[in-house]
Every structure is written in structure tokens, then in C-alpha cells.
PDB file of N, CA, C and O in Angstrom:
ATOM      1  N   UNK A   1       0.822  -1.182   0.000  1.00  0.00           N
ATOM      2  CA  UNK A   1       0.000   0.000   0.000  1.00  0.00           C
ATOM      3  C   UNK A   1       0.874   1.256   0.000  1.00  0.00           C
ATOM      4  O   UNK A   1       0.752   2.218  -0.759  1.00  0.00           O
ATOM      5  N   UNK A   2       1.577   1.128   0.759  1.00  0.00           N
ATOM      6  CA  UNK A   2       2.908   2.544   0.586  1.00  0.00           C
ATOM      7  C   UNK A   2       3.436   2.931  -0.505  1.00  0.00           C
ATOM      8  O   UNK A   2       3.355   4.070  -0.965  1.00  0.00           O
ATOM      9  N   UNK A   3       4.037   1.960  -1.005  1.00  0.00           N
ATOM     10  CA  UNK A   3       4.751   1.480  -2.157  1.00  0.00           C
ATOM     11  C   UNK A   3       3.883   2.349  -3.870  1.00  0.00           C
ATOM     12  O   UNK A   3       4.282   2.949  -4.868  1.00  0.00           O
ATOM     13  N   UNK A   4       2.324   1.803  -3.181  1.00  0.00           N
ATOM     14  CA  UNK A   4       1.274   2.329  -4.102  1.00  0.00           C
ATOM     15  C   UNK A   4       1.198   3.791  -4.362  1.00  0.00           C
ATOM     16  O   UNK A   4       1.269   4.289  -5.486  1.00  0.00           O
ATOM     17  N   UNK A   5       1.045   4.464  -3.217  1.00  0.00           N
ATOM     18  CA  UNK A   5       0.749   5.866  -2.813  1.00  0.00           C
ATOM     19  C   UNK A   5       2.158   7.103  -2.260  1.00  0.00           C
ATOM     20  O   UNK A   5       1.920   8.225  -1.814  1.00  0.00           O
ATOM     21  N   UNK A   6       2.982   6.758  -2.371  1.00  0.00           N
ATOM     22  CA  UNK A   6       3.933   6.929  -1.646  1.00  0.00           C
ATOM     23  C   UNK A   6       5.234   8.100  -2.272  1.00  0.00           C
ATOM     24  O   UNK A   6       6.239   8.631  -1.799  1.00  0.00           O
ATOM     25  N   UNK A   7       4.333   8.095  -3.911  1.00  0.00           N
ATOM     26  CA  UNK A   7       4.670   9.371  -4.494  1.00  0.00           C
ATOM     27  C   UNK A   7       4.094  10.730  -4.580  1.00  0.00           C
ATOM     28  O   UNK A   7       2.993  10.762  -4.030  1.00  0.00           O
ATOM     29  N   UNK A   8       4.356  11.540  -4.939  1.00  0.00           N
ATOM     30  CA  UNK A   8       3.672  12.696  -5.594  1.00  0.00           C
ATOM     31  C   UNK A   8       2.451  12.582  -6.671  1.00  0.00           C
ATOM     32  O   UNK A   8       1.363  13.157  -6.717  1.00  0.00           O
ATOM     33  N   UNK A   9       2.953  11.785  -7.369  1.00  0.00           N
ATOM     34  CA  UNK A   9       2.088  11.707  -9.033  1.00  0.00           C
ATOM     35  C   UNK A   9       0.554  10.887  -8.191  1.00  0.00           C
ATOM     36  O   UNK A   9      -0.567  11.310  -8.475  1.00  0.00           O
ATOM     37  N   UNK A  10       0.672  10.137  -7.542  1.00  0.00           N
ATOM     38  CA  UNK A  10       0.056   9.132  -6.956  1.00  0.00           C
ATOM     39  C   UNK A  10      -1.136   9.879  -5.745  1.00  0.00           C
ATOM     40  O   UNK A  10      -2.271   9.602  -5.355  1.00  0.00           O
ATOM     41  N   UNK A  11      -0.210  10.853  -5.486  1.00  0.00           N
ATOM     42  CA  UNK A  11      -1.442  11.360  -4.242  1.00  0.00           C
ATOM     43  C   UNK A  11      -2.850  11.831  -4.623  1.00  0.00           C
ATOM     44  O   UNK A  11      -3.722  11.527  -3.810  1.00  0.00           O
ATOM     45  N   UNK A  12      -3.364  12.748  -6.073  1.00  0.00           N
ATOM     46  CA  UNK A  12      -4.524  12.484  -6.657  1.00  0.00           C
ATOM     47  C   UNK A  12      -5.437  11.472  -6.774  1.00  0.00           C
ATOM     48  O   UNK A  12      -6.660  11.518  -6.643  1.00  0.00           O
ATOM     49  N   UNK A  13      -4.621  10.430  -7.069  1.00  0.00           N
ATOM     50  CA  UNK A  13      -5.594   9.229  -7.171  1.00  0.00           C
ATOM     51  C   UNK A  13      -5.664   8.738  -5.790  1.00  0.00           C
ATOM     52  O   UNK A  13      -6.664   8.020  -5.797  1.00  0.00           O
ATOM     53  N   UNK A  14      -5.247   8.725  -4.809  1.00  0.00           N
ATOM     54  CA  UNK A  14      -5.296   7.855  -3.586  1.00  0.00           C
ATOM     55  C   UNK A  14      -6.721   8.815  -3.133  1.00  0.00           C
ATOM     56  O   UNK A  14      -7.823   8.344  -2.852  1.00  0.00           O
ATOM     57  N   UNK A  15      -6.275  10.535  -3.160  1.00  0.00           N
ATOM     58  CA  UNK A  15      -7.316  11.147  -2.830  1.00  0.00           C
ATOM     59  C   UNK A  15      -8.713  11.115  -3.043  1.00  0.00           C
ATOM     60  O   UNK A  15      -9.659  11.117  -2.255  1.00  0.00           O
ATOM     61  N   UNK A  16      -8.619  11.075  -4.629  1.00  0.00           N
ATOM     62  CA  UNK A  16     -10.186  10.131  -5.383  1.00  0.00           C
ATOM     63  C   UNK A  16     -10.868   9.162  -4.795  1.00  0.00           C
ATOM     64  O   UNK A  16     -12.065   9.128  -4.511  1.00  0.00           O
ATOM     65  N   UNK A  17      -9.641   8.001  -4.551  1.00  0.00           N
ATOM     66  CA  UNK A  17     -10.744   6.381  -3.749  1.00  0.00           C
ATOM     67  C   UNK A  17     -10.521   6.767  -2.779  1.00  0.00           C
ATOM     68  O   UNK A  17     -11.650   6.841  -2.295  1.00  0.00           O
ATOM     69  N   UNK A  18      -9.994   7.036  -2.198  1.00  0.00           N
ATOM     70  CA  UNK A  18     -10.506   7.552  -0.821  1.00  0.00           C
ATOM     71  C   UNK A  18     -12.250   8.515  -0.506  1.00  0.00           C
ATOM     72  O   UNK A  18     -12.981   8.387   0.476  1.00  0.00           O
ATOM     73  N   UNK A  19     -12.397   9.150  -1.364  1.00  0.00           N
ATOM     74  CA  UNK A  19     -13.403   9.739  -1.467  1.00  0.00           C
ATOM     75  C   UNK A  19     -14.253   9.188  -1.766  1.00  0.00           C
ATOM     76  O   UNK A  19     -15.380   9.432  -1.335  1.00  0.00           O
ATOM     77  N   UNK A  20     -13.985   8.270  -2.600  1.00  0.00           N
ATOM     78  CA  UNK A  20     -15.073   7.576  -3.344  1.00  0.00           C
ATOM     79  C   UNK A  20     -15.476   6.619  -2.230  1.00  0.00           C
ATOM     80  O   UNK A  20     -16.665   6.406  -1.989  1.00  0.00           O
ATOM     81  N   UNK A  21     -14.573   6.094  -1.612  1.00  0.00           N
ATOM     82  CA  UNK A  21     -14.986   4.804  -0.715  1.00  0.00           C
ATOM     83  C   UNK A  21     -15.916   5.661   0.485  1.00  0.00           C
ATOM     84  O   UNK A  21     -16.946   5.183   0.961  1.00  0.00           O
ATOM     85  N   UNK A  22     -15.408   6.891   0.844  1.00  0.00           N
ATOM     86  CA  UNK A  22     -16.197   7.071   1.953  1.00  0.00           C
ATOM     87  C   UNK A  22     -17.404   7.931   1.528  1.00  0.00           C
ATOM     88  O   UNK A  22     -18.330   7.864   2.337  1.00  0.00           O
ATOM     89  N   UNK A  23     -17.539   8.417   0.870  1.00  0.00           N
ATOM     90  CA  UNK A  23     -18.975   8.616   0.079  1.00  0.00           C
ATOM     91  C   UNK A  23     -20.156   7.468  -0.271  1.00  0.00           C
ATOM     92  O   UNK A  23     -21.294   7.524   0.196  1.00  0.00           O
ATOM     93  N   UNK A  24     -19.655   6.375  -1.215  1.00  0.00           N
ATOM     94  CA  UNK A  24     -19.946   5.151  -0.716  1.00  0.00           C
ATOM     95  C   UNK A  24     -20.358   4.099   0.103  1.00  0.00           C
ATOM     96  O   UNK A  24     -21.087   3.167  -0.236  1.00  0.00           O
ATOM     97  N   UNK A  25     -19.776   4.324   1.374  1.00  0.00           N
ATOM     98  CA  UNK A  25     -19.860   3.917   2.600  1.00  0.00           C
ATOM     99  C   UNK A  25     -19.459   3.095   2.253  1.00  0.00           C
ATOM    100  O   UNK A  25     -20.438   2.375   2.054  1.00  0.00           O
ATOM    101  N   UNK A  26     -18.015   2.193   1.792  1.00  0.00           N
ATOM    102  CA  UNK A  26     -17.002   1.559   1.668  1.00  0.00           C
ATOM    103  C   UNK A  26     -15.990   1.339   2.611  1.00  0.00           C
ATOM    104  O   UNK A  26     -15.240   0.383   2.809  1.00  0.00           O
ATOM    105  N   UNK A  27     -16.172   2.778   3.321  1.00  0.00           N
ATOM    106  CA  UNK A  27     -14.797   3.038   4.198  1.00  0.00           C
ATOM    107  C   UNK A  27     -15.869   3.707   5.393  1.00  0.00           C
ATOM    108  O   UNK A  27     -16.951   4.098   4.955  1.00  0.00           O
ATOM    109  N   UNK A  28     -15.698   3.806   6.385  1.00  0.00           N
ATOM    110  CA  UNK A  28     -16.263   4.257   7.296  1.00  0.00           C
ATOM    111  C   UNK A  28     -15.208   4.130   8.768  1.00  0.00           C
ATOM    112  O   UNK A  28     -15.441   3.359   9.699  1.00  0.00           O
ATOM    113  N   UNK A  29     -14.260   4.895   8.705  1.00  0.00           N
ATOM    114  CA  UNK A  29     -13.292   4.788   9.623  1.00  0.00           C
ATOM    115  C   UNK A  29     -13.962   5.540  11.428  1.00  0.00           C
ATOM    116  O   UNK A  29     -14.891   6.346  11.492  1.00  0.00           O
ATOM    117  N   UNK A  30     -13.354   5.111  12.404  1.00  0.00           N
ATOM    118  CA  UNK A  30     -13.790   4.849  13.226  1.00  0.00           C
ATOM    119  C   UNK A  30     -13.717   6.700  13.837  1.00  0.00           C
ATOM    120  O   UNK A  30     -13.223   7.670  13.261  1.00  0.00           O
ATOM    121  N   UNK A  31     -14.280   6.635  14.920  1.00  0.00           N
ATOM    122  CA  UNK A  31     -14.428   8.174  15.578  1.00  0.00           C
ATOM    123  C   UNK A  31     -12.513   8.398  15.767  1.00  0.00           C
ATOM    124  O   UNK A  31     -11.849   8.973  14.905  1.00  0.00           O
ATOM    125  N   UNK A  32     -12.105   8.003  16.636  1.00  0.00           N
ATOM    126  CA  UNK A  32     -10.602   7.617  16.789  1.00  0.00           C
ATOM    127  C   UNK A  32     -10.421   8.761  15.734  1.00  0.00           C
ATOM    128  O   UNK A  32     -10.327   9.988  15.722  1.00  0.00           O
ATOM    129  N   UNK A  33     -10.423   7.501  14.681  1.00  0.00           N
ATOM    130  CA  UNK A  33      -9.228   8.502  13.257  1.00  0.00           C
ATOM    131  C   UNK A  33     -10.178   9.551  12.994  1.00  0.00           C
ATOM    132  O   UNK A  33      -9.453  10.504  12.709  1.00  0.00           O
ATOM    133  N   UNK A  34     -11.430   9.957  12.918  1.00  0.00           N
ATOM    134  CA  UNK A  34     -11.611  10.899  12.801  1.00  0.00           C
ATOM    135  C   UNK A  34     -11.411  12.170  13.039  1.00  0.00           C
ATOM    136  O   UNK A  34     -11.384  13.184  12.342  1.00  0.00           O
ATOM    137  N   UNK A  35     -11.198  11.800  14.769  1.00  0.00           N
ATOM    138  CA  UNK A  35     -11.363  13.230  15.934  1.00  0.00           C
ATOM    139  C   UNK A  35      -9.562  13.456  15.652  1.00  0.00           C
ATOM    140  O   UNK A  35      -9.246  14.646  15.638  1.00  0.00           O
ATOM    141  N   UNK A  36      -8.087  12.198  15.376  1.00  0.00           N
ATOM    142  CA  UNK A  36      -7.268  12.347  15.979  1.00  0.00           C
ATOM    143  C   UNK A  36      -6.558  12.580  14.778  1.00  0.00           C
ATOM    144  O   UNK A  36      -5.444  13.010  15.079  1.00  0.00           O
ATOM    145  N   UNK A  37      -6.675  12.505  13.751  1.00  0.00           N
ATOM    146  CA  UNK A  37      -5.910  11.867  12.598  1.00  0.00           C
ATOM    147  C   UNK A  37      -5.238  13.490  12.454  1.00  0.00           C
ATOM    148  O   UNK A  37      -6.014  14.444  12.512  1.00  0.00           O
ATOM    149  N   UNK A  38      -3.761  13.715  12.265  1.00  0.00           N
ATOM    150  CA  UNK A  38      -2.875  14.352  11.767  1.00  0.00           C
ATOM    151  C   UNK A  38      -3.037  15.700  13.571  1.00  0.00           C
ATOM    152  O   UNK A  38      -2.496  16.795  13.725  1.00  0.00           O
ATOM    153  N   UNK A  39      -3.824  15.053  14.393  1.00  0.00           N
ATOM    154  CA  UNK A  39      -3.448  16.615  15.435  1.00  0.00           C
ATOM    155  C   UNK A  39      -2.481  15.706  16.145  1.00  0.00           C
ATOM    156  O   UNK A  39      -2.070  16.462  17.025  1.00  0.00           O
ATOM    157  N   UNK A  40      -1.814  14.476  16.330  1.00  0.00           N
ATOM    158  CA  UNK A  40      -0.928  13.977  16.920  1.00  0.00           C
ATOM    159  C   UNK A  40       0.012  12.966  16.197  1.00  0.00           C
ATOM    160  O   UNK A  40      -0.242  11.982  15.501  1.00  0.00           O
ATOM    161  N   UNK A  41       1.488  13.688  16.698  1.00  0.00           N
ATOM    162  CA  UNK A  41       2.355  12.527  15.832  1.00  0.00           C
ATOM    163  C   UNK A  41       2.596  10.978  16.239  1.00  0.00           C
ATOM    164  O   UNK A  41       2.703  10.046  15.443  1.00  0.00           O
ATOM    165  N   UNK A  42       2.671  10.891  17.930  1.00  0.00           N
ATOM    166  CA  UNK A  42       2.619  10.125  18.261  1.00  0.00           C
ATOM    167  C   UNK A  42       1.533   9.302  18.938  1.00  0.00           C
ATOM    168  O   UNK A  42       1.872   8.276  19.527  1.00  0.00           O
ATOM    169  N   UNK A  43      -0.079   9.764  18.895  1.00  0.00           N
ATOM    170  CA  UNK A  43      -1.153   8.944  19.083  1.00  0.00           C
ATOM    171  C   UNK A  43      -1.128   8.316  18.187  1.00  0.00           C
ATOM    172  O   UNK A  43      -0.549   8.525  17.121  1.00  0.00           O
ATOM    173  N   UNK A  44      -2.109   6.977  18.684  1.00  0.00           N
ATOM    174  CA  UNK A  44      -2.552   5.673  17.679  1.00  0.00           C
ATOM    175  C   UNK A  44      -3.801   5.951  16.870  1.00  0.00           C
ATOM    176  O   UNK A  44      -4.775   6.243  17.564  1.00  0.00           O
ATOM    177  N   UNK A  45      -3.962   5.933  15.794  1.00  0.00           N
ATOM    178  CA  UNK A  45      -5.514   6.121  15.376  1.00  0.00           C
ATOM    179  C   UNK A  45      -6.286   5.055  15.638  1.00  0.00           C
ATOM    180  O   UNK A  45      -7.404   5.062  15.123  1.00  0.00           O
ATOM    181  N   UNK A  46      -5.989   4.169  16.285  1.00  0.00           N
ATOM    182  CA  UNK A  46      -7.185   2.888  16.302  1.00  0.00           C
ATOM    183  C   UNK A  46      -7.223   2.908  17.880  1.00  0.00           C
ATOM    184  O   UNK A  46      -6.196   3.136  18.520  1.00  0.00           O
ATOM    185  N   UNK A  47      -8.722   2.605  18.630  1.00  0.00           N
ATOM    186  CA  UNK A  47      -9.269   2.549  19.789  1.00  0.00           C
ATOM    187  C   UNK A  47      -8.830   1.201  20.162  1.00  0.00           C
ATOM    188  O   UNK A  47      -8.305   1.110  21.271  1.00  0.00           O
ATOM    189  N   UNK A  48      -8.950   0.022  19.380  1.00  0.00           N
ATOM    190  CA  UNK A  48      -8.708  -1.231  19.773  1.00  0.00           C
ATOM    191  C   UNK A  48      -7.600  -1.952  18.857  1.00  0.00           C
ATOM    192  O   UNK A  48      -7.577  -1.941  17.626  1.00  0.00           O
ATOM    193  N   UNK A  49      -7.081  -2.310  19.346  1.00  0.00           N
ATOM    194  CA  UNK A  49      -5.618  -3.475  19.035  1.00  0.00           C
ATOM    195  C   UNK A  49      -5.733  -4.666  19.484  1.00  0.00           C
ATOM    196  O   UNK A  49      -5.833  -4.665  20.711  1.00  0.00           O
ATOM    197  N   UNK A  50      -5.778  -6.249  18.761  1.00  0.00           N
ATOM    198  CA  UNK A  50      -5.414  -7.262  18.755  1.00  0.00           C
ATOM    199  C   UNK A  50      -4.117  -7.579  18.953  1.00  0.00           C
ATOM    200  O   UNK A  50      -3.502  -7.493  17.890  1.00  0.00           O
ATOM    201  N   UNK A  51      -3.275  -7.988  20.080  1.00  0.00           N
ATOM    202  CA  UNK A  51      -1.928  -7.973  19.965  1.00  0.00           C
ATOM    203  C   UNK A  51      -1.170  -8.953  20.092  1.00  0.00           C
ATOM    204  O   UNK A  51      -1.240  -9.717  21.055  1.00  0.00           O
ATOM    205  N   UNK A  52      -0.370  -9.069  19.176  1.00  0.00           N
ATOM    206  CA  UNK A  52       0.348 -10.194  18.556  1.00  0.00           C
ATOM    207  C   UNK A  52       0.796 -11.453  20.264  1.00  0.00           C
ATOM    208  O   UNK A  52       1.670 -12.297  20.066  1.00  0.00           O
ATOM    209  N   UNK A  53       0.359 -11.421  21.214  1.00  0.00           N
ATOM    210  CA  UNK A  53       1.065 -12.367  22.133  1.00  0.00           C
ATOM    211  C   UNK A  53      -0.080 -13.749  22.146  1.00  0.00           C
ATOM    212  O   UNK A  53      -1.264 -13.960  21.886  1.00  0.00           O
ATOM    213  N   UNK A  54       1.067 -14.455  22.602  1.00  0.00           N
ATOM    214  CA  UNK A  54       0.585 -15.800  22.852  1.00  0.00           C
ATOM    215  C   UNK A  54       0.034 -16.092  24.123  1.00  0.00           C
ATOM    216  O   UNK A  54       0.921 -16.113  24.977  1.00  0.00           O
ATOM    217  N   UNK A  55      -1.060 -16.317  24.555  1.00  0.00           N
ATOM    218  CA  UNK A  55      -1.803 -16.511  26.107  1.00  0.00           C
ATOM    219  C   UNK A  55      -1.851 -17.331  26.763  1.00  0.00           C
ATOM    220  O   UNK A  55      -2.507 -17.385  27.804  1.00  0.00           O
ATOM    221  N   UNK A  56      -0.812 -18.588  26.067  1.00  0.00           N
ATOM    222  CA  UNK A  56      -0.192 -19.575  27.256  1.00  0.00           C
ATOM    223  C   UNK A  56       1.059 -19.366  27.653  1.00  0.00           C
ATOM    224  O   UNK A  56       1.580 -20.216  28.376  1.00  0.00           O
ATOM    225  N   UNK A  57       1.874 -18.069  27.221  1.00  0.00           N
ATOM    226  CA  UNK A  57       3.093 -17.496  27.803  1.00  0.00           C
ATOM    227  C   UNK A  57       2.873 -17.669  29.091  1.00  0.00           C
ATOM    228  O   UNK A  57       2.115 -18.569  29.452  1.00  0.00           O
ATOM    229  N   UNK A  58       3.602 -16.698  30.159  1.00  0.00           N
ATOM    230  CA  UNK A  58       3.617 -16.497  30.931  1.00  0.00           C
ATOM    231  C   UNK A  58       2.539 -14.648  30.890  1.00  0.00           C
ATOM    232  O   UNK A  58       2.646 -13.758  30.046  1.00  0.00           O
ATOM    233  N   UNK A  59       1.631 -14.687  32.116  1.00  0.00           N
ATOM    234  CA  UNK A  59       0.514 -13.560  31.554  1.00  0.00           C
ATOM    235  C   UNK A  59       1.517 -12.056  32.408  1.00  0.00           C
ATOM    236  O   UNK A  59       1.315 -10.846  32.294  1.00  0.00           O
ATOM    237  N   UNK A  60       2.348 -12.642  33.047  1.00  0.00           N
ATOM    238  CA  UNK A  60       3.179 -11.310  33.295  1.00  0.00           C
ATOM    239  C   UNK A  60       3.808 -10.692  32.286  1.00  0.00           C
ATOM    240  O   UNK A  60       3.781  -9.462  32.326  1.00  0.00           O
ATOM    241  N   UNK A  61       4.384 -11.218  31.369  1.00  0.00           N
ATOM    242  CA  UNK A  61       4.799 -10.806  30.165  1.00  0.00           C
ATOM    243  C   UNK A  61       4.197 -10.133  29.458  1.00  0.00           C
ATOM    244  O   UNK A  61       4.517  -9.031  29.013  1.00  0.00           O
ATOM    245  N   UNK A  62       2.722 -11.074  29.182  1.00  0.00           N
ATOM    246  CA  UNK A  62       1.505 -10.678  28.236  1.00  0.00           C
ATOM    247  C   UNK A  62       1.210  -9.007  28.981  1.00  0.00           C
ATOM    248  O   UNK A  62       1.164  -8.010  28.261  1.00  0.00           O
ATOM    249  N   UNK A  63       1.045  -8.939  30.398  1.00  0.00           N
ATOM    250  CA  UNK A  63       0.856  -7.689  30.881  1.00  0.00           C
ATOM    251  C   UNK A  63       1.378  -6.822  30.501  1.00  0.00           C
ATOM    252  O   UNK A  63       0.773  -5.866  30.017  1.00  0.00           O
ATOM    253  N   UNK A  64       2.503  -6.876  30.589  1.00  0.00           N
ATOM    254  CA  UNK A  64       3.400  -5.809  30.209  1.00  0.00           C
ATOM    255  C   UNK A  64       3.713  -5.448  28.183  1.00  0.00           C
ATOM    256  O   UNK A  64       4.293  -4.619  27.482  1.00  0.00           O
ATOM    257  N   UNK A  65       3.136  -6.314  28.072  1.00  0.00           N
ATOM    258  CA  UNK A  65       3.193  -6.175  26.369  1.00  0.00           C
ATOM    259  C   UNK A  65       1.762  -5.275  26.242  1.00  0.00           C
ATOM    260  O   UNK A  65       1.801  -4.251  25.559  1.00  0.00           O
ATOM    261  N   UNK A  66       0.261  -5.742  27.034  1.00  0.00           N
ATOM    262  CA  UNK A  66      -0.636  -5.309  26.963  1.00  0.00           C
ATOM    263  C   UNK A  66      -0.686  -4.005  27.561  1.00  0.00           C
ATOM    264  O   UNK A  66      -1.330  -3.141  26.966  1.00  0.00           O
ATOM    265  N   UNK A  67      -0.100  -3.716  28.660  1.00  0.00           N
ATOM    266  CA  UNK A  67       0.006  -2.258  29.572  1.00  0.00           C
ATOM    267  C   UNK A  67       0.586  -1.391  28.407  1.00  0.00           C
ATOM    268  O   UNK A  67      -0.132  -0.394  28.336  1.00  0.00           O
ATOM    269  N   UNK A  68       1.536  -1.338  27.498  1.00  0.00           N
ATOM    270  CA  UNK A  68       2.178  -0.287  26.266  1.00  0.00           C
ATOM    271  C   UNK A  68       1.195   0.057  25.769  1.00  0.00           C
ATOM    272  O   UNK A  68       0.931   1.232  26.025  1.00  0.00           O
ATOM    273  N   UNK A  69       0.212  -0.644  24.896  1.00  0.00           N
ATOM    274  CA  UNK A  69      -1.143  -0.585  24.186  1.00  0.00           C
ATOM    275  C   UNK A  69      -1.857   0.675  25.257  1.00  0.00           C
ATOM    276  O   UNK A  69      -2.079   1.853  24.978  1.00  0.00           O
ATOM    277  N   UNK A  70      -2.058   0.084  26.295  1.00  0.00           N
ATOM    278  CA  UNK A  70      -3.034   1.059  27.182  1.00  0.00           C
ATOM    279  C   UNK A  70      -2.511   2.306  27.430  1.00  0.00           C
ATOM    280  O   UNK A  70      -3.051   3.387  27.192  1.00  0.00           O
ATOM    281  N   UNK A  71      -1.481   2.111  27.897  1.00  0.00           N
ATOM    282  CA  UNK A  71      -0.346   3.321  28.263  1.00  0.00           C
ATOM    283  C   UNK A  71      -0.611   4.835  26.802  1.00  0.00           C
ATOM    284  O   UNK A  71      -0.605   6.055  26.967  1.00  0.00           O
ATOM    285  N   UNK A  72      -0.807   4.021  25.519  1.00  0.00           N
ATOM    286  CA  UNK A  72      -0.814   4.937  24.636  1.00  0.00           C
ATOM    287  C   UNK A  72      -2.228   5.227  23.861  1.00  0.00           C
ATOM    288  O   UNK A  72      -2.285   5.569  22.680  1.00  0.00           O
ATOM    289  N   UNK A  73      -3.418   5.024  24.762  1.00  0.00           N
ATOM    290  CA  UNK A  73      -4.612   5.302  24.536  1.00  0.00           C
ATOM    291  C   UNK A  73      -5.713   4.576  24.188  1.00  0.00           C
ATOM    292  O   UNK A  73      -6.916   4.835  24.190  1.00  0.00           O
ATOM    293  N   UNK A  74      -4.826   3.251  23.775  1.00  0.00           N
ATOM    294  CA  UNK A  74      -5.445   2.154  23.204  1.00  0.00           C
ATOM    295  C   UNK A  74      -6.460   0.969  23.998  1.00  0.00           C
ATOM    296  O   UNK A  74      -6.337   0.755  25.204  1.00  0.00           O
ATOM    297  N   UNK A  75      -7.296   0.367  23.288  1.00  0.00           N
ATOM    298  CA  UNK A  75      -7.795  -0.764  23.976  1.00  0.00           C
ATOM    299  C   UNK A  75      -7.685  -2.047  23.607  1.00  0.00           C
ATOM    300  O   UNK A  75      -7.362  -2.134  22.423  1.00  0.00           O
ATOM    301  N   UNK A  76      -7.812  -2.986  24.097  1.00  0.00           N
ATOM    302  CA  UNK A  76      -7.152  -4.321  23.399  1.00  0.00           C
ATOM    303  C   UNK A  76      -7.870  -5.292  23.499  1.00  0.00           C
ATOM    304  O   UNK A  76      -8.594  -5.266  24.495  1.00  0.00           O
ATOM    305  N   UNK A  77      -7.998  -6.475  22.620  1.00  0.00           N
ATOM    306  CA  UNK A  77      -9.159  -7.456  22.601  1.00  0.00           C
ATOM    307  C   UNK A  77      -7.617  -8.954  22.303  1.00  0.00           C
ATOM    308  O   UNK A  77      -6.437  -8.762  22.011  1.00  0.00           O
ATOM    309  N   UNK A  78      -8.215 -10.030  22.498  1.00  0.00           N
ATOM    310  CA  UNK A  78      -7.493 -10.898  22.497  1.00  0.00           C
ATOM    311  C   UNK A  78      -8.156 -12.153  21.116  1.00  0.00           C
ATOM    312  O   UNK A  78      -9.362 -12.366  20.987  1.00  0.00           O
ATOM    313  N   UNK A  79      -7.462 -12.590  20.547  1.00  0.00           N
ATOM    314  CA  UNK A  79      -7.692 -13.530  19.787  1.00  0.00           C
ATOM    315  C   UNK A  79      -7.569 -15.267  20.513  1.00  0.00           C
ATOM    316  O   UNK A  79      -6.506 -15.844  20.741  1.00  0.00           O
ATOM    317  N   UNK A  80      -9.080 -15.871  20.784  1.00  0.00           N
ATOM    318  CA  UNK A  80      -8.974 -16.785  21.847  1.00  0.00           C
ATOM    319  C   UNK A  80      -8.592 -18.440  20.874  1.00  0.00           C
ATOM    320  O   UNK A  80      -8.339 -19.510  21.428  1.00  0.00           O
ATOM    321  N   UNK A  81      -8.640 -18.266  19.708  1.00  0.00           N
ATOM    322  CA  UNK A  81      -8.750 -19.194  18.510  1.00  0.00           C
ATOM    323  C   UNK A  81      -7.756 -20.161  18.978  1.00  0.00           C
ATOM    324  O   UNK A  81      -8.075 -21.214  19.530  1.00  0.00           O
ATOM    325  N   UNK A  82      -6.543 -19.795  18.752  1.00  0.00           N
ATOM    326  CA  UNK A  82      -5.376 -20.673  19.229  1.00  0.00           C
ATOM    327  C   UNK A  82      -5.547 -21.334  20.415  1.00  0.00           C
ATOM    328  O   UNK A  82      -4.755 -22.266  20.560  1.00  0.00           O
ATOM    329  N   UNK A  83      -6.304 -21.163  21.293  1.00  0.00           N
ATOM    330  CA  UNK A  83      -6.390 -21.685  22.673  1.00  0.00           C
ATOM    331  C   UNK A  83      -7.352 -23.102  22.413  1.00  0.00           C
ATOM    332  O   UNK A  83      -8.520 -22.923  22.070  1.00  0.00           O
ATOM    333  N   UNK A  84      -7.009 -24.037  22.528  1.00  0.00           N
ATOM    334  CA  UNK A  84      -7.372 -25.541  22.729  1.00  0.00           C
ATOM    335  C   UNK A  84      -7.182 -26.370  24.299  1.00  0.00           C
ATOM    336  O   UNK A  84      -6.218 -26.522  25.049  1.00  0.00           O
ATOM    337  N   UNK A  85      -8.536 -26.775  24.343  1.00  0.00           N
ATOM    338  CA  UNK A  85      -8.569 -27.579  26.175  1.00  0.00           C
ATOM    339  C   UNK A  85      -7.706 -28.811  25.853  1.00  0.00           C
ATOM    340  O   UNK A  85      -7.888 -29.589  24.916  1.00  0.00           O
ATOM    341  N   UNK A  86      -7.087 -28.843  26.447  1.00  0.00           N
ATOM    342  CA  UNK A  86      -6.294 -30.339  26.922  1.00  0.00           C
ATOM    343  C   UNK A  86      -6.955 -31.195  27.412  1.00  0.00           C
ATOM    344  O   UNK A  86      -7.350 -31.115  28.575  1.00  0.00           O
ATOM    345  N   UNK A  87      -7.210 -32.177  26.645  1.00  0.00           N
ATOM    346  CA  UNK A  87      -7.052 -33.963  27.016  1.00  0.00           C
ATOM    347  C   UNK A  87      -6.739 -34.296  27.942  1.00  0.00           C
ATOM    348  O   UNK A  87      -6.642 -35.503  28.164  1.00  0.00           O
TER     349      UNK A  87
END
């Protein structure tokens, strides 16, 4: 996607589907990026994050991987899929 948009010549057209999608209702990005998008360099635009840890680690770890997320405005949901009951 960078790669796509990431020139000059290119920023017209990104501007177009972009428009088009959210006119459309294609794109409907969340309040987050709405209210935050370009007034902060270092806020997150997304309210919720899925985050990459494994939940049969050790959950002190997981804490502290999950506390960064929070720490920077964020909220976090867990992916329970991988988790299988033992036999």
C-alpha cells in the first residue's frame, strides 16, 4: 500500500478512492481517526488493538506487552482461537 501511494504523481488518485470509498460507505473509519488523525504525531488512530502475544506465555509478560497498548490510549481485545482444552 505505501509502495502504491507513496509518491507525488500518486497522491490524486489515492485522494479520489478515498473519497469515493467514503462517500460510498465503503470506508467508514472509526471516531478515533476521525477526531485524531494528523493533530498527533505520536497517538494511535485505532481505539482497539489485537496484539500479537501468545496466552499460554507467561501472563506477566503478556501484561506488560498489553500495559504499552493502554499506556498509549489504546484498547485491546485478544484472539482466543489458538487456545485448545487439553485432554
Amino acid at each position: 500500500m505505501e509502495e502504491k501511494f507513496s509518491d507525488e504523481e500518486s497522491l490524486p488518485g489515492f485522494k479520489e478512492d478515498l473519497i469515493h470509498s467514503l462517500e460510498s460507505q465503503k470506508f467508514i473509519p472509526s471516531t478515533t481517526i476521525l477526531m485524531n488523525a494528523g493533530r498527533f504525531n505520536d497517538a494511535p488512530l485505532s481505539a482497539c488493538f489485537v496484539p500479537p502475544v501468545d496466552l499460554r506465555n507467561n501472563l506477566k509478560d503478556v501484561k506488560k506487552i498489553v500495559d504499552g497498548y493502554h499506556f498509549s490510549g489504546m484498547d485491546t481485545g485478544f484472539n482466543f482461537d489458538d487456545l485448545k482444552k487439553s485432554n
